[in-house]
C-alpha positions in Angstrom: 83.7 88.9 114.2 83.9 88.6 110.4 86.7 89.7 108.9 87.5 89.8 104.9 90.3 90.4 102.2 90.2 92.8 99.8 92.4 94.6 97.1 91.5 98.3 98.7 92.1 101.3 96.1 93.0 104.6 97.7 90.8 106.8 97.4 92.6 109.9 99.3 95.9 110.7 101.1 96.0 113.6 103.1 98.5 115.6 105.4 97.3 115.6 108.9 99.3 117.4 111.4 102.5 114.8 111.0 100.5 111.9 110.4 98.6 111.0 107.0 95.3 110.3 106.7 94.6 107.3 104.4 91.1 106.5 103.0 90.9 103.2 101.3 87.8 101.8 99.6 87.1 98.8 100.9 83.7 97.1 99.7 83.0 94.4 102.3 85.0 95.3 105.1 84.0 98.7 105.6 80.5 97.7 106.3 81.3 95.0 108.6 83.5 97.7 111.3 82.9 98.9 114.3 84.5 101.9 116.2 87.9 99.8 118.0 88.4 97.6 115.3 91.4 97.9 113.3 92.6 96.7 109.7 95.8 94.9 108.8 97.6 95.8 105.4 100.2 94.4 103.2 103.4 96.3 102.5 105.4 96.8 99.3 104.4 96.0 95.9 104.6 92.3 94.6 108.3 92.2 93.6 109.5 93.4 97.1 106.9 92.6 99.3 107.7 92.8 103.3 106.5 89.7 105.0 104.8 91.5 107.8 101.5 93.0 107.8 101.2 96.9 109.5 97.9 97.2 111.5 96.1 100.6 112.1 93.1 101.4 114.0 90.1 102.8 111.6 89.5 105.8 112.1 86.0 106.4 110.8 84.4 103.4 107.9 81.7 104.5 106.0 79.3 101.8 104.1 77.7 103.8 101.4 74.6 105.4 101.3 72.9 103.1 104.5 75.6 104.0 107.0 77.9 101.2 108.9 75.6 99.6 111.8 78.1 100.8 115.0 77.3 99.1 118.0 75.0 102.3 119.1 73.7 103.2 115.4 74.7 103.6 111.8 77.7 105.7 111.7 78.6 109.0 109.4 81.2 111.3 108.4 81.2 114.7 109.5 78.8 116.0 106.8 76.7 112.9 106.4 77.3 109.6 104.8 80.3 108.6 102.9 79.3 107.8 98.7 80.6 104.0 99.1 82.1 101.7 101.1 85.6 103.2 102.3 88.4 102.8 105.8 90.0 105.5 106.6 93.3 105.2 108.9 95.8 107.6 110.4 99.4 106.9 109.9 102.8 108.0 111.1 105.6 107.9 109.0 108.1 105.7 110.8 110.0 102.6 109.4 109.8 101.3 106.1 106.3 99.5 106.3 104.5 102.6 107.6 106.5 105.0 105.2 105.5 102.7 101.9 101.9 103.2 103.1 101.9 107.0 103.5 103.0 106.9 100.0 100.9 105.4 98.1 98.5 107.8 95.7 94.9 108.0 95.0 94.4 104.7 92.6 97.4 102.5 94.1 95.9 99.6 95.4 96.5 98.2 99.5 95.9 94.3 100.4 93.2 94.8 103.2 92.4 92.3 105.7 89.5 93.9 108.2 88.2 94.2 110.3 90.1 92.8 112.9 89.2 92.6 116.8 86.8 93.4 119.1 85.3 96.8 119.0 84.8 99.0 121.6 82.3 97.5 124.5 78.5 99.7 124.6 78.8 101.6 127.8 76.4 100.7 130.9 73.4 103.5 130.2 73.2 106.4 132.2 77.0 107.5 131.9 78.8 110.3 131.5 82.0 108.5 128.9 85.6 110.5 128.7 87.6 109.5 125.6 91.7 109.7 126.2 93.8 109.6 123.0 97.8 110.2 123.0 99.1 110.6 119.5 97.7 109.3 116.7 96.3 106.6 118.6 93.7 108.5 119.3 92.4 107.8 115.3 89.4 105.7 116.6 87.8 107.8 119.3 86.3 110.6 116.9 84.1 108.3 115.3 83.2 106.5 118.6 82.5 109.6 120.0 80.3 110.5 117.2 77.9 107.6 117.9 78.0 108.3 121.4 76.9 111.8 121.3 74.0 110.5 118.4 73.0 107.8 121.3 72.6 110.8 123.6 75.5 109.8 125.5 77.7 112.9 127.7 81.1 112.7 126.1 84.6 114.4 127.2 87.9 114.0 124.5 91.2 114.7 126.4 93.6 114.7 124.0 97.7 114.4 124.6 100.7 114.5 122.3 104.2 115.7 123.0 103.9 118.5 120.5 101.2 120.7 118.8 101.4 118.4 115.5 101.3 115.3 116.6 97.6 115.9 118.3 94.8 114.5 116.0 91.3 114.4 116.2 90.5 118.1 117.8 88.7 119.5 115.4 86.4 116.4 114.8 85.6 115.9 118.5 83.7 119.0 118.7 82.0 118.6 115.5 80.8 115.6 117.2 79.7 117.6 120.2 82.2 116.1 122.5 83.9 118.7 125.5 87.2 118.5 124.1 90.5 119.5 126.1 93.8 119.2 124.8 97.0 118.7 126.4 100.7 119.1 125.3 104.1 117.9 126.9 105.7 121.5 125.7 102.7 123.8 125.8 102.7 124.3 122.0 98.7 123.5 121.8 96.2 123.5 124.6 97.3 122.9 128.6 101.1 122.1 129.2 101.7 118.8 130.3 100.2 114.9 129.9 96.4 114.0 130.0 97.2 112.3 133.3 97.5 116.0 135.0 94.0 116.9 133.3 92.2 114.0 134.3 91.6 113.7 137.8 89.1 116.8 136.7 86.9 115.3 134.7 86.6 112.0 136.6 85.7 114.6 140.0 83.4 116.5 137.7 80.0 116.6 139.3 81.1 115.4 142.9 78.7 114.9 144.9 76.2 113.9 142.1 75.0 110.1 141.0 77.1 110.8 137.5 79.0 107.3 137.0 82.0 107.9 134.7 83.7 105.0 132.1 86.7 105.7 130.7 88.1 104.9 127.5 91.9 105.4 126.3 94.1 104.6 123.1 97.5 105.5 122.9 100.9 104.3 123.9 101.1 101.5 127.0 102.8 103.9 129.3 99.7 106.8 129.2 97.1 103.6 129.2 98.4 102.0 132.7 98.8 105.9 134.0 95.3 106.4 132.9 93.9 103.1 134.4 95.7 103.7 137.7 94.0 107.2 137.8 90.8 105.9 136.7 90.8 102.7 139.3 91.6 105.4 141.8 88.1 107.2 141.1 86.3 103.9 140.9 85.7 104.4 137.2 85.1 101.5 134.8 88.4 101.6 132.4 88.8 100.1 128.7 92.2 100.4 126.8 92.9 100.1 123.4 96.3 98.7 123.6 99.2 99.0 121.6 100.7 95.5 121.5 102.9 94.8 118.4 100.8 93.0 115.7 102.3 90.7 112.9 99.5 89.0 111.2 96.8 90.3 112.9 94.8 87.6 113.0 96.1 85.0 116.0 98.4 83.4 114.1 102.2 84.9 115.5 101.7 85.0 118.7 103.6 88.7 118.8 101.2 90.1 120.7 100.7 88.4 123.5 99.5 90.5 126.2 99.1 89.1 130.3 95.3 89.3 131.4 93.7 88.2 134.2 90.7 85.6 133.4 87.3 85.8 135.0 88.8 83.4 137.4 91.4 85.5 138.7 94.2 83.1 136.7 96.6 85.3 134.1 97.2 84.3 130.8 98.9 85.5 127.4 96.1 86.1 125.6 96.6 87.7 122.1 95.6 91.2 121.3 94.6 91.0 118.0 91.5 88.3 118.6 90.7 89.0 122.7 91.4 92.6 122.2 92.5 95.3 121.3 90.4 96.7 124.0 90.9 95.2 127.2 89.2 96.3 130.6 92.2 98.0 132.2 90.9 95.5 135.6 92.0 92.8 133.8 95.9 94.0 132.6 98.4 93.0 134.7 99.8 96.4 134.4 102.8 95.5 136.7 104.2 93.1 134.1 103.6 95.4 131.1 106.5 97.5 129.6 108.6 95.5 131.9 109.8 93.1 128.8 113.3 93.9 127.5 114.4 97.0 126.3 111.4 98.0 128.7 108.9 97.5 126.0 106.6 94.7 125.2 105.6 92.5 128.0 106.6 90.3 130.1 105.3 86.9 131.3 104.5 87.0 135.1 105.3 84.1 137.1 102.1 83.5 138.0 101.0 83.1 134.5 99.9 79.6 133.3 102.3 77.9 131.7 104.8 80.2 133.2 108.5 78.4 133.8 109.0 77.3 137.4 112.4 77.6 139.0 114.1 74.4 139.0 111.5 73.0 136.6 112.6 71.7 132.9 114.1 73.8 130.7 
């Protein structure tokens, strides 16, 4: 997938909920993405400049007055298409990097590199698809959903957060025409609870019936392996969007390695920015993830190739 650098202007900054919503023009990246993909940007001005990249999912990229060719059509904002080439992405003020970013004002200018990693896989025809976001993470399913429903495509958006303002995307599901139910961990907005309790309904929905169900989630790597071990339990088809810690963004670091089983049945640390970031939950070895230190991150099974061996050379 092709992937470019450009000096991205904002064009908008926006409160939403207690994220920010960031649209960047970004002439020859924005028509190159695909819902799943995600965009890499630099942080701090050129004096104090942090080393690291911060990566965010795009939320929705528009290419002018064409469209972006999506993997199911050309996509569109919510009242047709966007007048040039722009990223938008959905941030959360947090440490310094993310905090710069929410910042900056219409005309400040954002080294882009994007976009970055594999978008979302087409799903097999004839299914019914449900959508589970937690947090902000759940920035790229609106537009994904949006194509869906043009393709003709059955689509249900469960989204979680622990309060009222930290859901996103509610409004913009429906617009899209996708049966959206919301969950919250203290009742402020929609069901009480987590999007695994809701779940297990829509994967029953139409029991009984040939109505094949994939699933796809985005959000923090404790809801995706809950959601993929509910999923596998209905024999539904599972992709997660996962959120490994990205550096560079482009293969380089190595800081987010991630174990996956091969098509050989053989685990390896494969990166998430290049094989991913959507993996099909089958493949995650779910019992070494979050098990790294701190219990966050992941870590390296001893099955894994190139795994140390007791008594072997240190």
């Amino acid at each position: 997938m092709s992937a470019v650098q450009v000096a991205a202007a904002v064009v908008a900054n926006e409160a939403a909920g207690a994220y920010r919503r960031i649209v960047l023009a970004a002439p020859g990246a924005a028509e190159l993405a695909m819902p799943g993909q995600f965009v890499a940007l630099g942080v701090g001005d050129e004096p104090t400049a942090m080393l690291l990249r911060r990566c965010f999912s795009i939320h929705r990229a528009s290419g002018g007055g064409a469209g972006v060719r999506g993997p199911l059509g050309p996509a569109q904002g919510p009242s047709g298409p966007a007048q040039g080439p722009t990223v938008e992405i959905v941030v959360a003020p947090h440490g310094p990097g993310s905090t710069w970013i929410t910042r900056r004002r219409p005309g400040d200018v954002i080294d882009l590199v994007g976009p970055l990693g594999r978008p979302f896989a087409v799903p097999a025809a004839g299914v019914r698809v449900v959508l589970v976001g937690g947090g902000y993470g759940s920035a790229p399913l609106t537009w994904f959903a949006e194509e869906l429903r043009r393709s003709g495509v059955e689509v249900d958006l469960l989204l979680g957060a622990a309060t009222a303002g930290r859901l996103f995307g509610a409004d913009e599901g429906e617009a899209a025409g996708a049966a959206v139910q919301v969950t919250t961990d203290d009742g402020s907005a929609g069901t009480h609870g987590r999007v695994t309790a809701a779940l297990p309904r829509l994967l029953r929905r139409g029991a009984g019936e040939p109505e094949p169900v994939e699933v796809y989630a985005c959000g923090p790597m404790a809801m995706l392996k809950a959601v993929a071990k509910l999923s596998a339990g209905h024999g539904c088809r599972t992709w997660v969007a996962v959120e490994e810690s990205m550096a560079c963004g482009i293969g380089v670091c190595m800081t987010c390695v991630l174990p996956v089983r091969d098509s050989s049945g053989s685990t390896r640390m494969v990166r998430s920015c290049v094989e991913g970031p959507t993996f099909d939950a089958r493949a995650v070895r779910w019992d070494a993830v979050l098990a790294g230190p701190g219990g966050k991150g992941s870590a390296v099974p001893a099955d894994c190739l190139g795994a140390p061996r007791p008594g072997g050379h240190q």
